[in-house]
C-alpha positions in Angstrom: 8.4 55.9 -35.4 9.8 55.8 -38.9 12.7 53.5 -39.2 15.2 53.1 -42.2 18.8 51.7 -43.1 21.6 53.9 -44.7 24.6 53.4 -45.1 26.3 56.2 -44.0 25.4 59.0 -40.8 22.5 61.5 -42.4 24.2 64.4 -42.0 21.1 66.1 -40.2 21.3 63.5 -37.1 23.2 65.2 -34.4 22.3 62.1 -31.9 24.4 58.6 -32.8 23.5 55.4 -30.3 25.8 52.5 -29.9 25.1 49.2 -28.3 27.5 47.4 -25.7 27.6 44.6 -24.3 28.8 44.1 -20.8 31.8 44.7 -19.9 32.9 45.9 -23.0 32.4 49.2 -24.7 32.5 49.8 -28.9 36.1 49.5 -29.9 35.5 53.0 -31.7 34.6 55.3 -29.6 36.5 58.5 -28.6 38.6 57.7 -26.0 36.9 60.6 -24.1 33.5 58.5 -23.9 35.3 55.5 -23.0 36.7 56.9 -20.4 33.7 58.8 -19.2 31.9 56.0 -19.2 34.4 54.4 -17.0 34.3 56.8 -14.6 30.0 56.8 -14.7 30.1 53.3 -13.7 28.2 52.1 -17.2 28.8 48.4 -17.2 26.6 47.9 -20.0 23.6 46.3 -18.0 20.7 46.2 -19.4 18.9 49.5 -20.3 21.9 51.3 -18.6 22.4 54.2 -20.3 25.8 56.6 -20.8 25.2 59.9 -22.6 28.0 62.5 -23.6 29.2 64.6 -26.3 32.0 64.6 -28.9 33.2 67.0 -31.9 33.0 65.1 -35.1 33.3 66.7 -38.6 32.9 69.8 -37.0 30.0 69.6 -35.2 29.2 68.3 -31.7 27.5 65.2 -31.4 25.5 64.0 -29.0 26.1 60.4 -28.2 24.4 57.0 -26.1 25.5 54.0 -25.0 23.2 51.5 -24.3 23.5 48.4 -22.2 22.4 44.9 -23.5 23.8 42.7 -20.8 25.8 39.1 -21.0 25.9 38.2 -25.3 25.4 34.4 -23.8 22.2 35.7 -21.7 19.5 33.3 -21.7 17.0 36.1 -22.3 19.3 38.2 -24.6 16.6 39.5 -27.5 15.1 41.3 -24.2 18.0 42.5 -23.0 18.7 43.8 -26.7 15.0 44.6 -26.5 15.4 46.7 -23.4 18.5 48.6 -24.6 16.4 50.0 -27.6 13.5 51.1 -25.1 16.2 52.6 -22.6 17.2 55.0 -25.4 13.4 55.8 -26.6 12.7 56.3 -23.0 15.7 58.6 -22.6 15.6 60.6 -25.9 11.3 60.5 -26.9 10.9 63.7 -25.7 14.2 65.6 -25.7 14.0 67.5 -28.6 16.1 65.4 -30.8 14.2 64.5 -34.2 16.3 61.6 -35.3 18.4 59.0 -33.7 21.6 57.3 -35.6 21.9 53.6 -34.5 25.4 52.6 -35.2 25.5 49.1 -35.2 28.9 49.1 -37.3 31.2 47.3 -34.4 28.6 46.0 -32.9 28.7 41.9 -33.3 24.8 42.2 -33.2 23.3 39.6 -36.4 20.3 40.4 -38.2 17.7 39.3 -35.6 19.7 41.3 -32.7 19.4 44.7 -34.7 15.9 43.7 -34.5 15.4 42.9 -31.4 17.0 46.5 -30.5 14.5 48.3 -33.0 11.4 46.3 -31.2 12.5 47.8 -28.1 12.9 51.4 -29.3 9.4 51.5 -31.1 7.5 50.1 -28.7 8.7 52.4 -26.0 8.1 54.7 -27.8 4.2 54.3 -28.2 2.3 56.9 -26.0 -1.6 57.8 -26.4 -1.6 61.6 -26.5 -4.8 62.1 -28.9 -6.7 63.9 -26.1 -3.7 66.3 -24.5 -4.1 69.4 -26.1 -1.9 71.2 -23.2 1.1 69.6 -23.3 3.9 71.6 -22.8 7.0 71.7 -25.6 8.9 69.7 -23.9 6.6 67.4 -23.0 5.7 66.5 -26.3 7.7 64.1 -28.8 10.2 64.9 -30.8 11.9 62.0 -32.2 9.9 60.6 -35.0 13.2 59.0 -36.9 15.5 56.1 -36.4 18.6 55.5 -39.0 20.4 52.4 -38.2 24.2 52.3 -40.1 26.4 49.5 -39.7 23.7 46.6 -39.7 24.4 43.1 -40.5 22.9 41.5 -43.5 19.2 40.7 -43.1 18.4 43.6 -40.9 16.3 44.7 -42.7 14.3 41.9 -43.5 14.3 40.5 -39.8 13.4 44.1 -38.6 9.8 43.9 -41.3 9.1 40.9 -39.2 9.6 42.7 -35.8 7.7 45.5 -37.1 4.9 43.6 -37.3 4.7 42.8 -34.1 5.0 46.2 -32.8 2.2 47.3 -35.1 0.0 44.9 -33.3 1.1 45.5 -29.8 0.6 49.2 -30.7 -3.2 48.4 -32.1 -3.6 46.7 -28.6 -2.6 49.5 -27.2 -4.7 52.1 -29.0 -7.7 50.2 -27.8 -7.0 49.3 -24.5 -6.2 53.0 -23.8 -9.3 54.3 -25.9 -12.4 55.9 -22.9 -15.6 53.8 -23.7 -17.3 56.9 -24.8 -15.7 56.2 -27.9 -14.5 52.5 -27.9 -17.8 50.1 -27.9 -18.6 47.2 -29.5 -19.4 48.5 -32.7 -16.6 51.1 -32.9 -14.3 48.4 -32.1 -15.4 46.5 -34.8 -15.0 49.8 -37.2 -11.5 50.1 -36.0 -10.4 46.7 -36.9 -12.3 46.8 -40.1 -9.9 49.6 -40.9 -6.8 48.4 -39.8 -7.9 44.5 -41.6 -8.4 45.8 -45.0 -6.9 44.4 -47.7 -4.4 42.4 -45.8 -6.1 39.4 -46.8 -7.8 38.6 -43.5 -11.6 37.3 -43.2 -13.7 39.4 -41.2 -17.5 37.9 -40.0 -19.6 40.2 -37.7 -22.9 39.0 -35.6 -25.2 41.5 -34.6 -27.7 41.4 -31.8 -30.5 39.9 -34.1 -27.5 37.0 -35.2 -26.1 36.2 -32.2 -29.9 36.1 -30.6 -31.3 33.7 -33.1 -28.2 31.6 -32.6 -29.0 31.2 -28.8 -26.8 33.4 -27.4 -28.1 34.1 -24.2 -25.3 34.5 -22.1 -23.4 36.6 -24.0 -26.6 39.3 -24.9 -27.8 38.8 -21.4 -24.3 41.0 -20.1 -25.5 43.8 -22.9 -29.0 44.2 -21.9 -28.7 47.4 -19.8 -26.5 49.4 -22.1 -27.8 51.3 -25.0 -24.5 50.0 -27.6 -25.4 47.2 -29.1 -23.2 43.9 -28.6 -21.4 41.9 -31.6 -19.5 39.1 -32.3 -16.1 39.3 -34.2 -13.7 36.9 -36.1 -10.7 37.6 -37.8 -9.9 34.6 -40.0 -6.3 33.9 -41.7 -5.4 30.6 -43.2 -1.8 30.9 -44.2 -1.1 26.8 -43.9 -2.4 24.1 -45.4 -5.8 23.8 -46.5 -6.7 20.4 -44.5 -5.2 22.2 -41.5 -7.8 22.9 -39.0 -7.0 26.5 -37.5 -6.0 27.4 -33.7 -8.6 29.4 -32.0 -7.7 32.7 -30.0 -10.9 34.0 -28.2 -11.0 37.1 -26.5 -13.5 39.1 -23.6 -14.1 42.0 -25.1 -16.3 44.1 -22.0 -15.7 47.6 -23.5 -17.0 48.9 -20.4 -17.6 47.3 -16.7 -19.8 49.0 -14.3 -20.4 45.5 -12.5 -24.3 46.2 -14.1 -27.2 45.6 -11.1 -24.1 44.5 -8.9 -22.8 47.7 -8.9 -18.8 48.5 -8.6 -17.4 50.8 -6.3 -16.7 54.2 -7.7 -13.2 54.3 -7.0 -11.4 53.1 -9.9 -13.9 52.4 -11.8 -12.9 54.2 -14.5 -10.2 52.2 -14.8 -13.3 49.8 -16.6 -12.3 50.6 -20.0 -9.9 48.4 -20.3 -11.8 45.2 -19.1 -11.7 44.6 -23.2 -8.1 44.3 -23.2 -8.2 40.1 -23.9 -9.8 41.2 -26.9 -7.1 43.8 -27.9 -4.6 41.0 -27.3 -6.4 38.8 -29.7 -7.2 41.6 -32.3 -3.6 43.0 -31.7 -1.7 39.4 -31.9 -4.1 38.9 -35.5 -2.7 42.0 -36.9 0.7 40.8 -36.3 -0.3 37.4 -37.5 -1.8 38.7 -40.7 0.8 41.4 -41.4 3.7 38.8 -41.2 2.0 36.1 -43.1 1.7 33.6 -40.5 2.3 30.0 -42.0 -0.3 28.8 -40.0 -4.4 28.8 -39.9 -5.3 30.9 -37.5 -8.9 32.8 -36.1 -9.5 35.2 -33.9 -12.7 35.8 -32.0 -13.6 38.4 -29.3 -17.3 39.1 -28.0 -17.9 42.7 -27.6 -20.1 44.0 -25.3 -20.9 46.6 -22.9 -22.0 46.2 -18.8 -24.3 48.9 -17.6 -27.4 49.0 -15.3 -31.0 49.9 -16.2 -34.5 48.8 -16.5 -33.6 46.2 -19.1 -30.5 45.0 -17.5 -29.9 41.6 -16.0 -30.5 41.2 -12.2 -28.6 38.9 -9.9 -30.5 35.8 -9.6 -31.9 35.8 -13.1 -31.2 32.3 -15.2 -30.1 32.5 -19.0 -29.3 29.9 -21.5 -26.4 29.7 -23.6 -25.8 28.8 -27.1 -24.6 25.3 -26.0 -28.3 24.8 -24.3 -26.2 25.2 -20.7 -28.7 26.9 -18.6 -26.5 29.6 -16.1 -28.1 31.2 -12.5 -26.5 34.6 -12.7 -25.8 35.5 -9.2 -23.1 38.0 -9.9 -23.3 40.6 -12.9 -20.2 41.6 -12.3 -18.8 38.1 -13.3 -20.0 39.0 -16.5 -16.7 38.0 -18.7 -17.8 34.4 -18.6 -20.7 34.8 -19.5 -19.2 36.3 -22.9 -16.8 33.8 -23.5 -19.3 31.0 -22.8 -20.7 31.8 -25.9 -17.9 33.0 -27.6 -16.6 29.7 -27.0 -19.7 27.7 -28.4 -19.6 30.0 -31.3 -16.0 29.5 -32.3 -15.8 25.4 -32.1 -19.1 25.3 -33.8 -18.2 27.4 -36.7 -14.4 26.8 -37.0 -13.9 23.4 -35.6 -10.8 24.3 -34.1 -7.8 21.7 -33.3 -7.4 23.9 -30.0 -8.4 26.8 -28.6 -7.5 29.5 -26.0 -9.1 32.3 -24.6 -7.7 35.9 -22.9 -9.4 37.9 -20.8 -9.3 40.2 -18.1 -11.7 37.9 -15.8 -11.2 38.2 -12.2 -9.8 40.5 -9.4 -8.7 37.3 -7.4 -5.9 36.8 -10.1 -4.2 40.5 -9.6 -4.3 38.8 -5.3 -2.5 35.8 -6.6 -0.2 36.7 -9.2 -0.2 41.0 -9.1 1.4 42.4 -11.7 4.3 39.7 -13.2 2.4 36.7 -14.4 -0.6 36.4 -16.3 -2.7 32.8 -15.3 -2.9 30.2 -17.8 -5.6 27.2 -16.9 -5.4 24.1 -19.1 -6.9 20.4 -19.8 -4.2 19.9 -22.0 -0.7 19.7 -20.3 1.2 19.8 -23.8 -0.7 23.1 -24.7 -0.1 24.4 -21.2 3.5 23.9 -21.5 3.5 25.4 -25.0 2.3 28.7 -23.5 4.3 28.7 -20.4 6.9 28.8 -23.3 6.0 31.1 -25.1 6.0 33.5 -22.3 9.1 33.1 -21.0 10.3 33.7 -24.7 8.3 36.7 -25.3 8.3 38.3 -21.8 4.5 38.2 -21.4 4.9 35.9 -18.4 2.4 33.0 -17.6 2.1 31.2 -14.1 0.0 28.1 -14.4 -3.2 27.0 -11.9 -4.6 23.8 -11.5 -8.1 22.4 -12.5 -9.6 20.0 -10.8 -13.5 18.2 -9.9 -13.1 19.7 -6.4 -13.4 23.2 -7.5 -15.9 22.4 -10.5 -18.2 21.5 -7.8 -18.5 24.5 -6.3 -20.7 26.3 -9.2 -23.3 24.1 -9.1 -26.5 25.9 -8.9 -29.7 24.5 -7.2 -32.2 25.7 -10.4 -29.9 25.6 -13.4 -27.2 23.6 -14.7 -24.3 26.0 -13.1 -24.1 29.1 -11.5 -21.6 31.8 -12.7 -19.9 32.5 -9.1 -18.6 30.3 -6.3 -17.7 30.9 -2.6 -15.4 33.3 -1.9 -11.9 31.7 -2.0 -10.1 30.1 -5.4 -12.7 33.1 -7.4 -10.0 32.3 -10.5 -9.7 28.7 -10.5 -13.8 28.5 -10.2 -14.3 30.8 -13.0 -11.6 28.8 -15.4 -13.8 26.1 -14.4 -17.0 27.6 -15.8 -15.4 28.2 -19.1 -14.4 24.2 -19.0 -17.4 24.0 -19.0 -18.3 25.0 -22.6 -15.1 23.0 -24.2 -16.8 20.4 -26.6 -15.4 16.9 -26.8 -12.3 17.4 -24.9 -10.7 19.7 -27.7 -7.6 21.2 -26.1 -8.1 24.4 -24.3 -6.3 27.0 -22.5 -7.8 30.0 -20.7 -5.2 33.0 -19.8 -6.7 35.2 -16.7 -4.6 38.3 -17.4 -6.5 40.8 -15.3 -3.2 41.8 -13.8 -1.6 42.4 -16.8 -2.9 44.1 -19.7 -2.7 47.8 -17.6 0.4 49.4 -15.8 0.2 51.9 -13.3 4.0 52.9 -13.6 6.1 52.3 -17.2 8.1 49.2 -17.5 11.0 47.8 -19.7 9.2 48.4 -23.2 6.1 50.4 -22.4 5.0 53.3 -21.0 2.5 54.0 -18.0 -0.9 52.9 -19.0 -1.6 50.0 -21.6 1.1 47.6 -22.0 -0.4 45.6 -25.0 0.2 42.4 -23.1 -0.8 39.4 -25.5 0.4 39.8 -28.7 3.7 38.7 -28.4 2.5 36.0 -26.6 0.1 34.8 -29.3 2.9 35.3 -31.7 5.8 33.3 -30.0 3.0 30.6 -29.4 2.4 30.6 -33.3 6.4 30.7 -34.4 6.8 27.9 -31.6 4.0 25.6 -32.3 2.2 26.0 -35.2 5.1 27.3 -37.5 8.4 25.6 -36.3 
């Protein structure tokens, strides 16, 4: 979606948007729309949506109204957020080519406008590289956005915001990518690509690496796939050179068959996107990097892939990790922490980070407890907990926090090895945050975010369509403008 600021209509744009607030409709406007409006019931909600047509200059004009809710709304950039993504949603496909924004009368300041462009683009993402049938009007149309009327610093707050859809859009691209051609070393292709010369640090382990470093849980999950596994960090230092960076670590299973413990084969397709922590965390760097975070920052994801064959691991085997923890693998299918137990060694060893905090799609039991509305967050630290509980209430990516506790730690003990890497039945979530606590070195801060539930929609929501929601990024990113930056 190309976006750009004029200062006048382009004469070719036959579709003009306005925002309103509600209860109160642009001062303006024909009094024909006002009073079709009126009599459409548009109140100006949020993501309501009025749509007539007027004769202007001699041409008819197709115009929108978009609802942004209460100005004093305590949520109001995703209100504005939502009326930008009602009017992709409406418009995406509809044969228009380009979309006037006329923010003239608005009242909206610079960060507003912004907010209403966020919404818009990322609605408007959709993965349609393997469609070759689509019909006409099916397919999209509107490629162009010309906002009028914008206060100053639009433009300047909307390069910010752009940035962040970039990222959420890379998350996208590989969440919604089939594992036939998104694996480990793809992965690490794509975001070679996209990191160039942005000033980021990529460092890559390979099998032989990450095997001579100890890494025996994490290779252990990769043994029965033919793609090789790797190791990934993105590194940005953007503050101060004594600063010691905040670690983002991310599963990255490109593909989950559950290995010797076999999943069902309903749904299983659905596998591909068991990477999606490390999309978050690739995603939210890209945003990072492209705004020039003020802050040091690395991202690490471990990339494997979970299938069964001769090689593979079998329930009941016993690996050790890098940190010389020896793990009873009952389960292959609780195969995420074994990744992030050595992802986690691996990134305090190497980075020394002054906290650290971990995505991934890790258990089933979480999409029981929480569905579709919260992601989990697990902390030791109540100050870092509370930081992210923040930041997703500011950014929409919603967190709901569970507790940690010697009582549930207990339960993965194994009788041969130092842990096992399932427990009974009930609190499967809590017992598997309390593996990863496991593999936190000399009590630095740590958060782990179970967002199983999350990274995937089955129907579209506010700013995304159906299918991968790029949940994440603007987490990371509030967290970063709200901790690390303010």
């Amino acid at each position: 979606m190309q976006v750009n600021f004029s200062a006048t209509r382009p004469s070719d744009a036959r579709l003009v948007a306005y925002v309103a607030n509600k209860g109160k409709m642009p001062e303006e406007l024909e009094k024909s729309l006002t009073e079709g409006a009126n009599a459409a019931r548009f109140k100006g909600t949020p993501a309501q949506i009025f749509e007539s047509f007027v004769e202007r200059g001699g041409h008819v004009i197709r115009v929108a109204i978009a609802g942004a809710g209460e100005p004093a709304a305590d949520n109001r950039s995703l209100n504005l957020e939502k009326a930008g993504a009602a009017l992709a949603a409406k418009y995406l496909t509809s044969g228009e080519t380009h979309l006037v924004l006329d923010l003239t009368a608005s009242g909206l300041d610079a960060g507003a406008a912004a907010s209403v462009l966020l919404g818009l683009r990322l609605r408007s993402w959709r993965h349609d590289a393997y469609r070759t049938k689509l019909k006409e009007e099916q397919k999209i149309s509107l490629t162009k956005v010309s906002v009028i009327g914008a206060a100053e610093g639009a433009e300047t707050a909307w390069a910010d915001a752009a940035a962040i859809a970039e990222g959420a859009e890379f998350t996208r691209d590989l969440v919604a990518e089939p594992a036939n051609t998104l694996f480990p070393v793809s992965f690490v292709e794509r975001c070679q690509e996209k990191f160039a010369g942005t000033g980021a640090e990529l460092i890559i382990l390979d099998d032989a690496q990450m095997e001579q470093l100890g890494m025996g849980s994490l290779l252990c999950v990769g043994l029965g796939s033919e793609q090789p596994s790797r190791m990934l960090a993105i590194r940005w230092n953007g503050g101060a050179d004594d600063d010691a960076p905040t670690a983002f670590v991310g599963k990255g299973v490109t593909f989950d068959t559950g290995g010797i413990s076999l999943k069902p084969g309903p749904g299983m397709g659905d596998m591909k996107w068991d990477m999606g922590g490390s999309g978050a965390v690739v995603g939210a760097m890209l945003t990072l990097v492209k705004r020039k975070a003020k802050a040091n920052i690395v991202g690490v994801v471990g990339l494997v892939e979970n299938m069964p064959d001769g090689r593979a691991t079998r329930p009941g085997d016993v690996v050790t990790s890098m940190s010389g923890q020896t793990i009873e693998v009952l389960n292959t299918d609780a195969e995420g922490r074994l990744v992030l137990a050595d992802a986690l060694h691996w990134t305090q060893v190497e980075f020394k980070p002054k906290q650290i905090i971990d995505f991934a799609t890790l258990t089933g039991a979480m999409i029981i407890s929480l569905g579709s509305e919260h992601g989990g967050v697990f902390a030791n630290d109540d100050t870092l907990a509370d930081s992210l509980l923040a930041a997703g209430k500011s950014s929409g990516d919603k967190l709901w926090r569970f507790p940690l506790s010697p009582a549930y730690d207990k339960l993965i003990n194994s009788p041969i090895a130092d842990m096992q890497n399932i427990g009974p039945r009930g609190a499967g979530s809590i017992t598997a945050a309390q593996f990863l606590k496991r593999f936190i070195m000399d009590d630095t801060p740590w958060a782990h975010c179970d967002i199983a539930g999350m990274v995937w929609a089955d129907k579209a929501g506010a700013t995304w369509d159906k299918g991968a929601t790029g949940y994440g990024v603007r987490l990371i990113d509030n967290f970063v403008r709200e901790t690390l930056e303010a």
